[in-house]
N, C-alpha and C positions, 0 to 999 in steps of 0.2 A: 487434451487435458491441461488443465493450469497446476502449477505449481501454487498456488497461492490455495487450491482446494484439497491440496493433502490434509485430510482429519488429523493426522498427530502432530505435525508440523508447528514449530514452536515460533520459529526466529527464522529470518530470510537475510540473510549479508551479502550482497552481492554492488556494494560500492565501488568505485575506481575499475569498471571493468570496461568502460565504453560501448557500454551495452546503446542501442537508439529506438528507436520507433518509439509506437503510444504506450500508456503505460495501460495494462489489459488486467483485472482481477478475476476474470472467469467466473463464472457460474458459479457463485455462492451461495450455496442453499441448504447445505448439509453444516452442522455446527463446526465451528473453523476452531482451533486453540491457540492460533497465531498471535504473537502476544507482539512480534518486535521487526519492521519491514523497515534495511536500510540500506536504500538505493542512490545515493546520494553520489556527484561525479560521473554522472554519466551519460548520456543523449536522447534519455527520453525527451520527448515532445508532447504537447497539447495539455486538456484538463485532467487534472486528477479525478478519477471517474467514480462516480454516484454510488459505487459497488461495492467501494471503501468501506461504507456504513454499516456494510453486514459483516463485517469482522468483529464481532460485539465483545472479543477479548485483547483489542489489540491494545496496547500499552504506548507503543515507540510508532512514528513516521518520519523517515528520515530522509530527505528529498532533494539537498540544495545541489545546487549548482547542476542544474538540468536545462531544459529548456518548456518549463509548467508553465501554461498557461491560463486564464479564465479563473475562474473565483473557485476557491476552496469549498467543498460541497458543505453546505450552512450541516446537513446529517452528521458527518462526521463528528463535532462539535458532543453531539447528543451521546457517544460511546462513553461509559462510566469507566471503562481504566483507563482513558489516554490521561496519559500523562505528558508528553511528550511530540513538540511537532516541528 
C-alpha cells in the first residue's frame, strides 16, 4: 500500500528526512484529496513519474534538492489547482 493513496489524506511533509530510492505514487485510481506533496531535501532519484497526473486535486509539489531526473511529465501541467511547483 502507498501512502500517496489514502482517500482522506490531505498534505504529505516528509522534507529533510533523507529519505532515497525512486520516487513511487502507487496505484492511483480511487479519487485522491491530496492537495499538498513536500519532499524536498532528500535522496530521491530518477523521474518524477507519470502517476503524478492522477492527483487531479493536488495544489503544491515540492521537490528540490533531490536527485530528479528526465523531464517533468508534460500531464502534470494539465492538473487545474496546481498552483505551485
Amino acid at each position: 500500500s502507498s501512502l500517496f493513496t489514502i482517500p482522506s489524506l490531505h498534505y504529505i511533509g516528509l522534507g529533510n528526512n533523507q529519505f532515497n530510492g525512486t520516487l513511487e505514487f502507487g496505484n492511483i485510481s480511487s479519487p485522491s484529496k491530496l492537495q499538498d506533496i513536500r519532499l524536498g531535501n532528500n535522496n530521491f532519484r530518477g523521474p518524477i513519474p507519470r502517476s503524478v497526473s492522477r492527483l487531479v486535486n493536488l495544489e503544491t509539489l515540492v521537490l528540490p534538492n533531490n536527485k530528479i531526473t528526465g523531464q517533468v511529465p508534460s500531464l502534470l501541467w494539465t492538473l487545474p489547482n496546481l498552483t505551485y511547483v
